[in-house]
N, C-alpha and C positions, 0 to 999 in steps of 0.2 A: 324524343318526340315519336309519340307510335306512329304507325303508318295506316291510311284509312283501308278496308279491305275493300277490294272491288268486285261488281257485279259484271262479271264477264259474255255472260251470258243474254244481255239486254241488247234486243236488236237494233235499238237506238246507236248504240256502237259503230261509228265510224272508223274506217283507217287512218290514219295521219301520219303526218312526215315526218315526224319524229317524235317516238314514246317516249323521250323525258319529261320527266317534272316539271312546271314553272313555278309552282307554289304550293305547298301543301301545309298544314297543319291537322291538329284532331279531328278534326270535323269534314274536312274534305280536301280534295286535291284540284289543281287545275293544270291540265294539260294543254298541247298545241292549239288541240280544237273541241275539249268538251269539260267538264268539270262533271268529279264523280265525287257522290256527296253519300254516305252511304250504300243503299242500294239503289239510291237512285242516279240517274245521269240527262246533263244537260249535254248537247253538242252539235255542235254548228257543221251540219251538213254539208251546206257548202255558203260561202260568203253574204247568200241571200236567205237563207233558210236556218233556222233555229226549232229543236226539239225535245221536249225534255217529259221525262215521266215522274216530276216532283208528286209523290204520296200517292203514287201508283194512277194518276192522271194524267193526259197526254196535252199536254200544254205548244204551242206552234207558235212561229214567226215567220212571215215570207214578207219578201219585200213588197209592198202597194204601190208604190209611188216612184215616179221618175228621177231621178240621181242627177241626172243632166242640167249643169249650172250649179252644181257642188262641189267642193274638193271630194275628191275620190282619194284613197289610198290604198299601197302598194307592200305587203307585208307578207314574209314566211309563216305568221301563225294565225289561224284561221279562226280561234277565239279573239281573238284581234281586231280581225277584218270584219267577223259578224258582228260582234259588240258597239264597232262603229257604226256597220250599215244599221242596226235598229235604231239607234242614237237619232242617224240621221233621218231615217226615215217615218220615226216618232214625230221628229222636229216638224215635219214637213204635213204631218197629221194633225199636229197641233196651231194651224195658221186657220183661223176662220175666215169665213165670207166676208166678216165686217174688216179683216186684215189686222184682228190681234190675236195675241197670242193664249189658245186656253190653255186652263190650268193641269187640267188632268180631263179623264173620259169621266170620271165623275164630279169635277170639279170645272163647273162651267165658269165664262166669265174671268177677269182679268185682277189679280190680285198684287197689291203693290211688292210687297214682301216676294214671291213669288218669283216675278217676273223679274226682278232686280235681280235677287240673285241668281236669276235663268240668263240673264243678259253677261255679268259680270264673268260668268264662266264662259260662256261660247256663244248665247244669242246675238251679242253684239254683233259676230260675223255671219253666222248658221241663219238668222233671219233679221237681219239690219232692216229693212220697214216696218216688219211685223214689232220689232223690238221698241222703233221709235212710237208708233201708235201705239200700243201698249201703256207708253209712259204715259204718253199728253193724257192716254183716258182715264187718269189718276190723279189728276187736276181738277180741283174742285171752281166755284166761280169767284173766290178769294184770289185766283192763282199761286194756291197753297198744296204741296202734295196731300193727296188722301191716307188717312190712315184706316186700311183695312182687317177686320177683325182683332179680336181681343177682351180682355177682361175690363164689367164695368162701364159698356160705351166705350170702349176702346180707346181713341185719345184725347185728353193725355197720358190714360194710365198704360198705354200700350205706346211706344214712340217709336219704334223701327220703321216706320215712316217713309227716313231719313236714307234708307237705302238705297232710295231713289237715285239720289244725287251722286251714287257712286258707278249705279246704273249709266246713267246721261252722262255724266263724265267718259267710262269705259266707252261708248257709242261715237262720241267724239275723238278720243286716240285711235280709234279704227278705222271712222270715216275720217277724218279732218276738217268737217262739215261745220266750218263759222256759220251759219245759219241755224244750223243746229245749236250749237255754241248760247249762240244771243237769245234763242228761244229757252231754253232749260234754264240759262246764269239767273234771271229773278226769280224763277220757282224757284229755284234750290234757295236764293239767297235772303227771302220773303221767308221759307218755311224755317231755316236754321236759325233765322232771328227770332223768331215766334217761341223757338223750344228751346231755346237758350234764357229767355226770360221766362220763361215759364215752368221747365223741366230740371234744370241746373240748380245744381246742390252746391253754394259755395264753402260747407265744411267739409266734402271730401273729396272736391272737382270732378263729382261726377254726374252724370244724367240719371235722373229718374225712368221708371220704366219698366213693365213684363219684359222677359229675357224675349231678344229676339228670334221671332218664330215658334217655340215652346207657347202657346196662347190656348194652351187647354188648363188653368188653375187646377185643378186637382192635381193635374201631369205633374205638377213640379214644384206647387208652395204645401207647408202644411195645411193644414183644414181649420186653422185657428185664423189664415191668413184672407181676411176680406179683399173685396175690390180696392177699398182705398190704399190698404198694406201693401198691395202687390206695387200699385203707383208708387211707393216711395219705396222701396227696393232700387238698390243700384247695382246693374247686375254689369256682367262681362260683356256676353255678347253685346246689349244695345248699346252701351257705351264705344265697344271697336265701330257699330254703325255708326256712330257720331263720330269716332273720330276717322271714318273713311270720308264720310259726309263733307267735315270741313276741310280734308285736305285735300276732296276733289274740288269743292268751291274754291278752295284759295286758290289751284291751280287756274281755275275758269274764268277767276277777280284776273287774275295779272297777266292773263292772255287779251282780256278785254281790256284793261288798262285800267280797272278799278281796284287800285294799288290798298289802298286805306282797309277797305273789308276785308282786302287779299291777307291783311297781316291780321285783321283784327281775326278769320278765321284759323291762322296756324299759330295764332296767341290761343284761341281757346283749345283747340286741337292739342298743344302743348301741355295743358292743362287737364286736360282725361288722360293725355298718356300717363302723366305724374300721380293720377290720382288712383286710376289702376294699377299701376306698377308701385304705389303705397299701399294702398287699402286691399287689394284684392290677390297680389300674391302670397303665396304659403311656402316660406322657405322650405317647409320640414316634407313638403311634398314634392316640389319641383313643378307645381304648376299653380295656375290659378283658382280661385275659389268659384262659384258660379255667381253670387248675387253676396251682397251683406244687405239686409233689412230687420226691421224692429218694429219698433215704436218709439217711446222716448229714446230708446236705445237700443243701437244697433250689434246683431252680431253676424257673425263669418259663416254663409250656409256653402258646408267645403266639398259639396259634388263637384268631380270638375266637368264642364261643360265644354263639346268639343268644337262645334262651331265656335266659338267665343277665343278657342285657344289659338284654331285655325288660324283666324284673323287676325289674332293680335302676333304672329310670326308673321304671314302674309304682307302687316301692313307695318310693319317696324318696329310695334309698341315692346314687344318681345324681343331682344337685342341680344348680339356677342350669345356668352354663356348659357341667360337665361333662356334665350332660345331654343338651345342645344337640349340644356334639361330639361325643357317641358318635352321638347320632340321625342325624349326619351322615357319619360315617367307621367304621358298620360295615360291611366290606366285604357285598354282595348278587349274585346275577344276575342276570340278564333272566326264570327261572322266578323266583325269589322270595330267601326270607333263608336259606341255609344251614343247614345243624342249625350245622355251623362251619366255615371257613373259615382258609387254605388247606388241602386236602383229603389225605389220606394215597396215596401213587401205589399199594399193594400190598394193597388191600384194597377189595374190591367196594361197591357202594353200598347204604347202607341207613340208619346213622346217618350215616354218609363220604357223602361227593360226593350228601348228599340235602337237599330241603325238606321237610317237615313241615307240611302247613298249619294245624295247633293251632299250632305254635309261630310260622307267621306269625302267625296271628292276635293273639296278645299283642305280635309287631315291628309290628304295625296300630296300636293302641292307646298304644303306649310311641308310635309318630311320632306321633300327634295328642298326646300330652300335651305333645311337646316345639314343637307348631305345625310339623311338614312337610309340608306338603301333599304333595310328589310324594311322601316316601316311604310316606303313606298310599294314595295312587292306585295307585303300585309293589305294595305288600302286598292291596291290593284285589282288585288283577288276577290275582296269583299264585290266588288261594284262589278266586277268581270259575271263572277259567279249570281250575284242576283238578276242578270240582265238572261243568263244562260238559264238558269232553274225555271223562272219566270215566263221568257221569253214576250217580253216586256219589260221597260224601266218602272220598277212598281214603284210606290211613292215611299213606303217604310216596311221592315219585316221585323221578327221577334229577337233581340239578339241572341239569344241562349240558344234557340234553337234554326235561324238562320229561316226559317218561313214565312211567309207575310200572312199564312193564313194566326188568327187568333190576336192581330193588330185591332184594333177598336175602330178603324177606318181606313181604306187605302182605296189605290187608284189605277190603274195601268196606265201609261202613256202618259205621265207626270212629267210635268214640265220642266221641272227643276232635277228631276233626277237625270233625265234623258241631257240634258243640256252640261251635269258635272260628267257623266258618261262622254261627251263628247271631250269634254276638256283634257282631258289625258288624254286620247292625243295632239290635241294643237298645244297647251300648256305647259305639256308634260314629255313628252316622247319627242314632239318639236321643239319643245322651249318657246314658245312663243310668248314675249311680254311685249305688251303694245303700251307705248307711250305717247307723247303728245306731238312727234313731228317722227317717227321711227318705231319700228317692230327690232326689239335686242332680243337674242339666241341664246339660250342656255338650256339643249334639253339634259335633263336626267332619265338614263335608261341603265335599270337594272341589267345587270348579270345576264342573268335567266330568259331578258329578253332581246338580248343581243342581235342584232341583224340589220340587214340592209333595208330602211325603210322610204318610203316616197310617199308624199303629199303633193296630187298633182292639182290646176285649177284653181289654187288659192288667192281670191283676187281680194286685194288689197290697194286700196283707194282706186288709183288711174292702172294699178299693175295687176299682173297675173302673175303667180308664182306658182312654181316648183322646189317644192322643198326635200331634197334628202338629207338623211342624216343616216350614219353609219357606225357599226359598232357598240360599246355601252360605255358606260361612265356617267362623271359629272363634270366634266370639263372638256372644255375643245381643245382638241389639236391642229386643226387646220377648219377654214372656214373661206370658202369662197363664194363671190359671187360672178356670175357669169364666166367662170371659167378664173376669173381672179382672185386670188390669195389675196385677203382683204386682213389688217390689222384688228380689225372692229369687228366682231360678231353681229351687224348691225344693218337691215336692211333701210335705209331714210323713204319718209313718206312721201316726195316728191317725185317718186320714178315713179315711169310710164311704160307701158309695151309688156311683155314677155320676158319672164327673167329666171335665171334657173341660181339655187342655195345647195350648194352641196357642203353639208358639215363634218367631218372626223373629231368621233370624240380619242377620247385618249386613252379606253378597255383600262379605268383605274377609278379609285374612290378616295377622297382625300381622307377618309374617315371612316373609321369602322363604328355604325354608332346600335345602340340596344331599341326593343321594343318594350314594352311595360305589360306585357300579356297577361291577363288579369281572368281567376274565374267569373261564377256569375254571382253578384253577391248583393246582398240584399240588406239595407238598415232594421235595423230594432226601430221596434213600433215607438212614438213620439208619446211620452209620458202626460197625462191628463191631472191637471195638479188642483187643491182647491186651498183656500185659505181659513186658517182654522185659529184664530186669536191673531197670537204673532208666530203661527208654525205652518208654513208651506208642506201639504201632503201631498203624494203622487201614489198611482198605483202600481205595482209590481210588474215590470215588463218584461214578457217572457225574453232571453236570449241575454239580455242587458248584466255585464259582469258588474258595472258601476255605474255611478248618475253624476253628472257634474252640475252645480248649480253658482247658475251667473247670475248677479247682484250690479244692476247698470254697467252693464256691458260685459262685467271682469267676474274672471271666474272666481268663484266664489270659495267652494269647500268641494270636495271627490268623496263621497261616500256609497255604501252598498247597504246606509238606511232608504225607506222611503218619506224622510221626515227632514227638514229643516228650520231649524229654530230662527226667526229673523234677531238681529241686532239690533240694539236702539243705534239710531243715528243714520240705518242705512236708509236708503232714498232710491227710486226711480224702478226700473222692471226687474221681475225676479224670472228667472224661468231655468225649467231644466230640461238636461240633456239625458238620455240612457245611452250609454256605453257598452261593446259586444267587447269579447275577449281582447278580438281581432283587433280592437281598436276602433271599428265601423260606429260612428256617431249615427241617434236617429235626429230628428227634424229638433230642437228647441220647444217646449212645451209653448204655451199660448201666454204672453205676457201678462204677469200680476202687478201694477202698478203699486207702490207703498210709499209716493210721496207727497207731501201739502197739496190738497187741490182749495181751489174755490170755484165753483160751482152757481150757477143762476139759469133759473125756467123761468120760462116765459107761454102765452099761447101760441101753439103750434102756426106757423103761415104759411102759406104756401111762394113760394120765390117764384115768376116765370119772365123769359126772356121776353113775350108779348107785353105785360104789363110795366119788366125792368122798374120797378120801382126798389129804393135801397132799402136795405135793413139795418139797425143802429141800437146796440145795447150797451149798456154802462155798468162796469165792473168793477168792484174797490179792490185794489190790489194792495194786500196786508203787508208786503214790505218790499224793498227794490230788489233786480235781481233776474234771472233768466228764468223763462215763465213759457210752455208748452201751450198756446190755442187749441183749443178740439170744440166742432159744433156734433151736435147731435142731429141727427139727420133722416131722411127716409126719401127714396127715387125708383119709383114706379115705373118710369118713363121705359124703360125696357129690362133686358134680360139679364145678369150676373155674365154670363160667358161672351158676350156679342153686340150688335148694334155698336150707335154712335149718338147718343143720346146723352153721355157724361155732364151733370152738374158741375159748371165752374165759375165762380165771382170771385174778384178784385178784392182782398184786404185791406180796409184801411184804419187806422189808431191812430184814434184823434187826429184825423183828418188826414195822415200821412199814409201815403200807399207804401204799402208794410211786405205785400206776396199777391200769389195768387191761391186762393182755396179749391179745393178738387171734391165734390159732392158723385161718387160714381152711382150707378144703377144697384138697385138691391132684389130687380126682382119685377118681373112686368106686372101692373096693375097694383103691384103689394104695396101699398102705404103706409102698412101696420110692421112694417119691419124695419125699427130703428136700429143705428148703427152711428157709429164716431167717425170724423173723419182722420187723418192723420196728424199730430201734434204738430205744430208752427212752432219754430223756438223762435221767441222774444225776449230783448229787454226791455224792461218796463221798469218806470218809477215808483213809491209807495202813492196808495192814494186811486183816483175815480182815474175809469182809463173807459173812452168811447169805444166800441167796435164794430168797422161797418162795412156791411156784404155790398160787393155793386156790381149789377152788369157793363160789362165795356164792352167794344169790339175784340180788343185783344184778349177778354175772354170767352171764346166763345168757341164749342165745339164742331165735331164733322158734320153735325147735321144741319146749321146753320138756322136751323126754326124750333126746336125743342129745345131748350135748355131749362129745366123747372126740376125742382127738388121744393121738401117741407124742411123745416127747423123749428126744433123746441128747447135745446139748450147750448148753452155756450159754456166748456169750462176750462179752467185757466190750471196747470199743473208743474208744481216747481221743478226745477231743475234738478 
């Protein structure tokens, strides 16, 4: 590993107490107290003051704000101690007059997504009112959580939602607040039932749904893939928020005494982890895949995505071994852990070719549970050093080049980043896991960051704590509380008064484990194919060594023509893949369907929830068998990226309620832009089969008065 050259001569240059290293890689180093990134340099002047000349611009931090009634902390390295004072003094910038929590300096207003995972890291403690109002104003007059932004009218084709419920849970292990408790248990338990029959795919036990948080569609599906596509995608991340979701409900059921939900939720819980750890892992990679979606048929889109990986070691889904290996082989850079990995070449950065330091911050936490030391020193440095360049928690920067300038949108004083900032150190340097009647200890501290540290003011429920911890490692040697040598790494939430933790760790690592440090690298362009008789053509992709072409789901034939010949007999989607030398797949071409359809038009109607009147057409179905629904459709009601205005009616055949159908947004005022919804797989008999659209209550989207889409036809497509 080279060594980065330094600019000595920048009068930004501080003295510090000690010139070693804590981290370096190609791209830059980080020191006691400043981070040198080429010629540039960030460094923390003194515990309150941050300064930095990123692209020959003088960027500042000074503290604003009163400290007093915060935990303060007590550290020899001074990049440390700044990185937290901004953290905290973000936090405390970010508390509006109405007493919620904003989003960012450009991101007004309270975002569920957001603030969930703003709370789950450290709001919980950092602003516990700000944190509880926040939620409640995410509550629609259903007492159903809101789902805010996303693809299409957002939910259901967007469902991370659900995050909420891991939020209000996390607020409850901190507080111990039954009041709180009895107030959250039916929002959470109202909204999980809702997207359980609604969103749940019972052929792969998995949740429908845009990846969570990625809600910019260009960022992250092909450009073949419409609002409805995105909706039936079953991706990582949203599926780990479901399954946080129901394993904090279940917790919440049997703390209340409502036992029956409590299991019926870690029945379904069980059920995503099974379906994820079948369908979504890649042995040949050691990690997970980010989404599989289709149409009639599904295939494996294998970026892996790091919030999604985060979670599923954070929350158990990822176990033993596979653990270890993903902790080990998710691809990273030298700025930090990717939103995902490899990156789309035709699309600027923002979710693409960026970090996120919220969502390093949970890739921090998932490497110490799995015992990495580098990949936690790796993850340290990323979020140390964007807090120090910045001098602010910016909301994303470019990965390849570790700047925020050239992102497509950002923020300073971002809520979610400044909140995973804080998390290392309560999380992370303390150990801090808070559960449901007790805060357990286990911090992990690198090597490089060895020393005597103090966390004073820490109040917790009826207590105030002091917390030291001493030395490095991942295990404790000695753990006391109050001067006692206590068996239990374990402080219980029923103390009251003053109390002091002093931990020794054990200066050891049980495990020497790898990072996956990856250049920056980019897929071959997605092949554009047309149908030509019975011979699929595609055009020539610059970089692409080979093409794979899938024939209903399975791969079909590996050639380096641009031509394939279909087979009599084959059935369902064709598409192809371009292949780099490297192996770097691009996107899946845009699905060619080549199975039996039957087909019926009708005059175009307009459907609206004010009128709610049904709709019923009758179709001969030429022989028994598994049969895909698709309406033809068109939804003006607002815009492809955003709103909540989503067409959605109740299925029913012949009379029996069959699903629910998903009509998304194509486009505000556009009525002339028709489009298919997702295929419904049925069995059906030979012979006339009724099909009828209906408005319910249980369908009905975030906007509660909008729900109108047109239809003009309905077609039926075999299996």
């Amino acid at each position: 590993m080279k060594k980065t050259a330094f600019y000595l001569g920048l009068a930004l240059v501080c003295s510090c107490q000690n010139s070693g290293v804590i981290y370096e890689n190609d791209s830059y180093s980080m020191y006691t107290d400043r981070i040198v990134q080429g010629e540039y340099t960030g460094v923390a002047e003194t515990p309150c003051r941050i300064v930095s000349n990123l692209d020959g611009e003088e960027y500042v931090w000074e503290k604003k704000n009163d400290f007093s009634g915060y935990p303060s902390i007590e550290t020899p390295y001074l990049i440390e101690e700044a990185a937290y004072n901004i953290g905290l003094d973000e936090s405390i910038n970010a508390v509006e007059p109405d007493g919620t929590l904003r989003t960012g300096v450009e991101w007004g207003g309270v975002w569920t997504r957001d603030v969930s995972y703003s709370i789950i890291h450290s709001m919980s403690f950092i602003q516990t009112e700000a944190a509880k109002t926040s939620l409640m104003c995410k509550v629609n007059s259903k007492g159903e959580i809101i789902q805010d932004t996303g693809t299409g009218g957002a939910w259901p084709c967007s469902t991370d939602r659900e995050i909420w419920v891991g939020a209000a849970w996390e607020i409850y292990k901190v507080t111990g607040d039954m009041e709180w408790l009895k107030t959250v248990y039916p929002i959470a338990k109202k909204s999980l039932e809702v997207d359980m029959r609604t969103v749940f795919e019972p052929q792969t036990n998995l949740m429908r749904g845009e990846s969570s948080f990625i809600d910019w569609r260009e960022q992250s599906y092909p450009t073949w893939m419409e609002p409805a596509d995105i909706y039936d995608t079953k991706c990582l991340g949203t599926n780990m928020v479901f399954y946080i979701a129901l394993t904090s409900a279940a917790e919440m059921g049997r703390i209340l005494g409502d036992i029956s939900a409590a299991e019926a939720f870690e029945a379904q819980a069980s059920l995503i982890k099974e379906g994820i750890n079948e369908h979504l892992w890649m042995d040949d990679c050691g990690y997970y895949a980010q989404y599989l979606g289709g149409r009639t048929d599904d295939l494996l889109y294998t970026k892996s995505e790091t919030l999604g990986q985060a979670l599923s070691i954070l929350w158990g889904v990822a176990e033993g071994e596979r653990a270890v290996r993903l902790s080990e082989n998710m691809p990273v850079v030298d700025f930090g852990a990717p939103v995902f990995w490899p990156w789309i070449p035709d699309q600027p950065p923002y979710h693409n070719q960026a970090v996120w330091p919220w969502v390093q911050a949970y890739w921090i936490h998932a490497s110490a549970k799995t015992g990495n030391e580098q990949g936690v020193l790796h993850g340290v440095g990323s979020v140390w050093r964007a807090a120090m360049m910045y001098a602010t928690n910016k909301e994303n920067f470019v990965a390849d080049t570790g700047n925020w300038k050239g992102t497509q949108i950002n923020s300073s004083n971002m809520l979610w980043c400044l909140a995973g900032n804080l998390s290392i150190t309560f999380k992370l340097l303390m150990g801090m896991e808070f559960q449901a009647d007790a805060i357990r200890f286990a911090p992990f501290v690198p090597r490089n960051l060895k020393a005597d540290r103090t966390v004073r003011n820490f109040r917790y429920r009826n207590s105030t704590l002091d917390i030291t911890v001493s030395g490095y490692g991942d295990s404790i040697r000695k753990f006391m509380l109050d001067g006692v040598k206590m068996d239990d790494a374990v402080v219980p939430g029923d103390l009251e008064g003053h109390h002091t933790v002093e931990i020794e760790l054990s200066d050891s690592f049980q495990n020497d484990r790898d990072v996956n440090y990856q250049p920056a690298c980019w897929t071959p362009l997605m092949p554009v194919t047309t149908l030509d008789g019975n011979t699929l053509r595609w055009n020539e992709v610059e970089g692409a060594d080979h093409y794979e072409v899938y024939v209903a789901g399975e791969n079909a034939a590996r050639t380096d023509q641009t031509f394939f010949d279909l087979e009599d007999g084959m059935s369902g989607d064709v598409q192809v893949v371009a292949v780099a030398s490297d192996g770097t797949p691009s996107f899946p071409s845009a699905p060619v369907n080549i199975s039996e359809k039957v087909c019926k038009g009708f005059p175009e109607i307009m459907l609206t929830r004010k009128n709610a009147k049904d709709f019923t057409v009758t179709v001969d179905v030429p022989q028994a068998g598994e049969w895909y629904v698709s309406w033809n459709y068109a939804n003006g009601t607002g815009p492809v990226n955003t709103d909540n205005n989503c067409g959605i009616r109740m299925l029913y055949v012949d009379g029996v309620k069959a699903g629910i159908n998903i009509f998304p947004h194509r486009g505000t005022d556009d009525w002339n832009n028709w489009g298919w919804t997702i295929p419904e797989k049925l069995s059906l008999s030979e012979g006339a089969h009724t099909f009828t659209l209906k408005y319910e209550s249980d369908a009905d989207n975030m906007d509660l008065e909008i729900n109108d889409f047109k239809i003009r036809e309905i077609c039926l497509i075999a299996k």
